[in-house]
N, C-alpha and C positions, 0 to 999 in steps of 0.2 A: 084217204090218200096213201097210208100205209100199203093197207092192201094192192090197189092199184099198180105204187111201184113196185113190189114182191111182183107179181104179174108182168109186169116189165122186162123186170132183172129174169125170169123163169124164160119169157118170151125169144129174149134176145140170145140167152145163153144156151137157146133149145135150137135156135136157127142153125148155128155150122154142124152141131149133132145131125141133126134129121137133112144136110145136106150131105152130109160121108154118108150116113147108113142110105141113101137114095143114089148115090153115085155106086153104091156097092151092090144094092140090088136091080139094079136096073133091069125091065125085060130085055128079052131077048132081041123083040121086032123093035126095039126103041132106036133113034136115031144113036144117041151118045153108045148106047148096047153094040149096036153095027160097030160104029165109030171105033169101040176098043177093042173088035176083033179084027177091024181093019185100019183102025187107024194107028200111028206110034202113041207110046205111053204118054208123049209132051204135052200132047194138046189138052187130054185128059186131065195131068197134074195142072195148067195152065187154068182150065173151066173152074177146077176145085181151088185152086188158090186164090181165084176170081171171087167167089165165091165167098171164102173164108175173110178175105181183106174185105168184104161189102157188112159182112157182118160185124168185122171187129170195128169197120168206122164207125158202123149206126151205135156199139156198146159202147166206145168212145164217147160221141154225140149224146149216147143220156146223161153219161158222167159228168158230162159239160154240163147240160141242162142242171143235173143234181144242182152243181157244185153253185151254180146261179143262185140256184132255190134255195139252198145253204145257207147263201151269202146275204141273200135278202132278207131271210127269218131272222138272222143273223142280228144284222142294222135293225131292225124291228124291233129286235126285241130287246138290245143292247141302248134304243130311245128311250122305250118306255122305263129299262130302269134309272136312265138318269132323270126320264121326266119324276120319278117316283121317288129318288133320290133328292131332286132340288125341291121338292113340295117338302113342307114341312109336317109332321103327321102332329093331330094336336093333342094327340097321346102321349108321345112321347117329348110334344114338348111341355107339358104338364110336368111329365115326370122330370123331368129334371130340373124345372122350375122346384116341384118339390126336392129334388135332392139337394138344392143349393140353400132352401130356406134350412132343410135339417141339420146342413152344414153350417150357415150362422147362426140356427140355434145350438149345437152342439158346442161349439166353439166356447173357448173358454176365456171369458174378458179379465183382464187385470182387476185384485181387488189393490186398491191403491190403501184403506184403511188397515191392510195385513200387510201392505209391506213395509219393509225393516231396512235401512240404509247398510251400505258396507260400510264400514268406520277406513281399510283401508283407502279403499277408493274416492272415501272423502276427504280425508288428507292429501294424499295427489291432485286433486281438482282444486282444494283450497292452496295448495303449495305451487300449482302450475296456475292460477288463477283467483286474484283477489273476490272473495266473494262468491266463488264455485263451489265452496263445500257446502254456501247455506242453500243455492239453489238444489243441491245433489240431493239434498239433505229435507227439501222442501218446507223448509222453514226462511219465507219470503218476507215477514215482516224484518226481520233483522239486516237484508239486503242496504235499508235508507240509515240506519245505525254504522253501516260498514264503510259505506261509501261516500256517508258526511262525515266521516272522521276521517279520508281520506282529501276530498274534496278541502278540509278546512286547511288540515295539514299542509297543503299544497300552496294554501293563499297563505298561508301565514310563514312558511320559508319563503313562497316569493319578495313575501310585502319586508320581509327582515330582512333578507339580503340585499334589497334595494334600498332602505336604507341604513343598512351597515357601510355601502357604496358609497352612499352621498355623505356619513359624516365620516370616513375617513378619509373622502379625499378631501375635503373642507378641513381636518387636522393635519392633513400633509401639506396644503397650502397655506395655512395659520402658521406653521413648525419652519417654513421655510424664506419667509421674510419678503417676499417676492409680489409688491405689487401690483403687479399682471394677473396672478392667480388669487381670487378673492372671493371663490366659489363658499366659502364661509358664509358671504352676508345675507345669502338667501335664509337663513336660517334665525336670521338676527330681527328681532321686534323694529317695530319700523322707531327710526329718528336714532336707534341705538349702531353705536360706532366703536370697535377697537379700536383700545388708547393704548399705549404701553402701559397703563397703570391696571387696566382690566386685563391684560392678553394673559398672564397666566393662569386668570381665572377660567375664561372661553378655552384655552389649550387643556384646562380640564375637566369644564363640560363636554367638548367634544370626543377626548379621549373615555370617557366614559359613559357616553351612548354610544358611541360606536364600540365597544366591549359590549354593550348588554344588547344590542342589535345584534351581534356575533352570534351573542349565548342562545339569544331565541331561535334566529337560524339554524346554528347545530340544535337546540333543542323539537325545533320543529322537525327535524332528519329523527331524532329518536321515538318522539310520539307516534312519526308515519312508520317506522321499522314493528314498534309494539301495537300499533292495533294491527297491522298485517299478522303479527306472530298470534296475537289474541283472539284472528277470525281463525287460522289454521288450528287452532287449539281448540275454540268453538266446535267449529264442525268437527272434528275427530270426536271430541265428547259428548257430542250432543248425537252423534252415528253410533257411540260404544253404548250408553245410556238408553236407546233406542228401543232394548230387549229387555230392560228392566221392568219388570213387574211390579206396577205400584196398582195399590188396590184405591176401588173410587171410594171405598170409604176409608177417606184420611179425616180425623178429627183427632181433639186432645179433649179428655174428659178428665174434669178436677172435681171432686166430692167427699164429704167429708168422712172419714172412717173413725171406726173403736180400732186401735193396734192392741194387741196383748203385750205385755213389758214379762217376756221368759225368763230375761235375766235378773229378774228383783229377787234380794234375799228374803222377802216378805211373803214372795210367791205361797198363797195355799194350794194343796191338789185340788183334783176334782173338777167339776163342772165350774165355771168362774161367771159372777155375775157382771152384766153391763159397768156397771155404777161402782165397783168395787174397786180398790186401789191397786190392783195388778193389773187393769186398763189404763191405755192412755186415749185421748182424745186427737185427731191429727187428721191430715188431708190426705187423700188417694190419688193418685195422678195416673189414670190411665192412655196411652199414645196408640192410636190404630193406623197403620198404613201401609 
């Protein structure tokens, strides 16, 4: 097809050539021949120009044609790459299945048994969050230790200040003489009744559970303040201690030894026997850890 067109483009572009050199040699007996010794130059330039415009349409007209054929091969062959584009080749989708296994084999998983707590960062999580430094810290058994001492603390300043409530105001209603207000007798054994001969007794029963229902309440406030302070303590030390190097063999070995006594004025030189009186008899206490 190459060829072909070279032959084309030679053809088309040889036509207005071999039209000038044929208007220029023209014979003599030939009509256009006569013509330019008799006729004006016009007509002549007018034949040749004829001429020239018939050739330049038809070289026009293949360029069309090309430009067609271009255009087709064009779309052709710009299908086949997207047909070849959306097919998946299964080479290369191997490959990359392999490159994604190499990728999670290569990859590096957490060894959780090597890792080592921040001690700061446990402090902050125990200090922004009850209980944060043991999770931080992954020491989860102590979690039910933290949080029932919390949980108890909690019912035991409710249940005391509730009733620290009820007998004080049962003392301010006993103190104020005022039959209306007799919220006292719920507290009284049944068939039992304030006499004036008992009422200074009752005015100091109840002023004195309600003092010790006080004391527990504020006591319960300080138990909850120190195991908060004693889980924040935990976890810090229990994250500093983390890097400690304790060897698995921890054991205490006690057995019996000969000591030598250096200090006796009795001491003999030389080689010294077992059994002799510059030994003494005594325990060995060896500690591994």
């Amino acid at each position: 097809m190459k060829a072909t067109i070279a032959h084309l483009l030679l053809l088309l572009t040889a036509v207005p050539a071999m039209a000038v050199a044929q208007h220029k040699t023209l014979p003599e007996d030939s009509p256009l021949a006569s013509s330019a010794a008799g006729v004006p130059g016009a007509e002549d330039r007018r034949r040749a120009d004829s001429v020239l415009s018939d050739s330049a349409r038809a070289v026009q007209a293949f360029k069309d044609s090309l430009k067609v054929v271009d255009e087709a091969r064009l779309d052709s062959m710009l299908r086949v790459a997207d047909t070849l584009a959306a097919t998946p080749h299964p080479l290369a989708a191997a490959d990359s299945t392999s490159v994604l296994a190499a990728k999670r084999t290569n990859r590096k998983r957490r060894d959780w048994s090597a890792w080592r707590p921040n001690p700061t960062t446990a402090l902050w999580m125990a200090l922004v969050f009850p209980g944060g430094g043991q999770i931080y810290n992954r020491k989860y058994w102590k979690l039910p230790v933290v949080y029932g001492g919390f949980v108890g603390c909690v019912y035991a300043l409710t249940w005391n200040n509730m009733m620290y409530k009820d007998y004080s105001q049962a003392y301010i209603d006993l103190m104020d003489n005022d039959p209306n207000t007799a919220s006292y007798n719920k507290f009284l054994h049944l068939g039992r009744q304030i006499t004036p001969a008992n009422e200074e007794r009752y005015k100091t029963i109840f002023k004195s559970r309600k003092d010790k229902y006080r004391r527990w309440r504020d006591l319960s406030i300080f138990v909850m303040v120190g195991i908060y302070a004693v889980s924040v303590i935990d976890a810090y030390v229990d994250a500093e201690l983390s890097n400690f190097d304790i060897s698995k063999d921890l054991s205490l070995r006690i057995e019996p030894a000969v000591l030598p006594v250096t200090n006796s004025p009795n001491a003999t030189p030389g080689p010294r026997n077992i059994l002799s009186g510059d030994n003494a008899l005594g325990l060995q206490c060896s500690l591994n850890f």
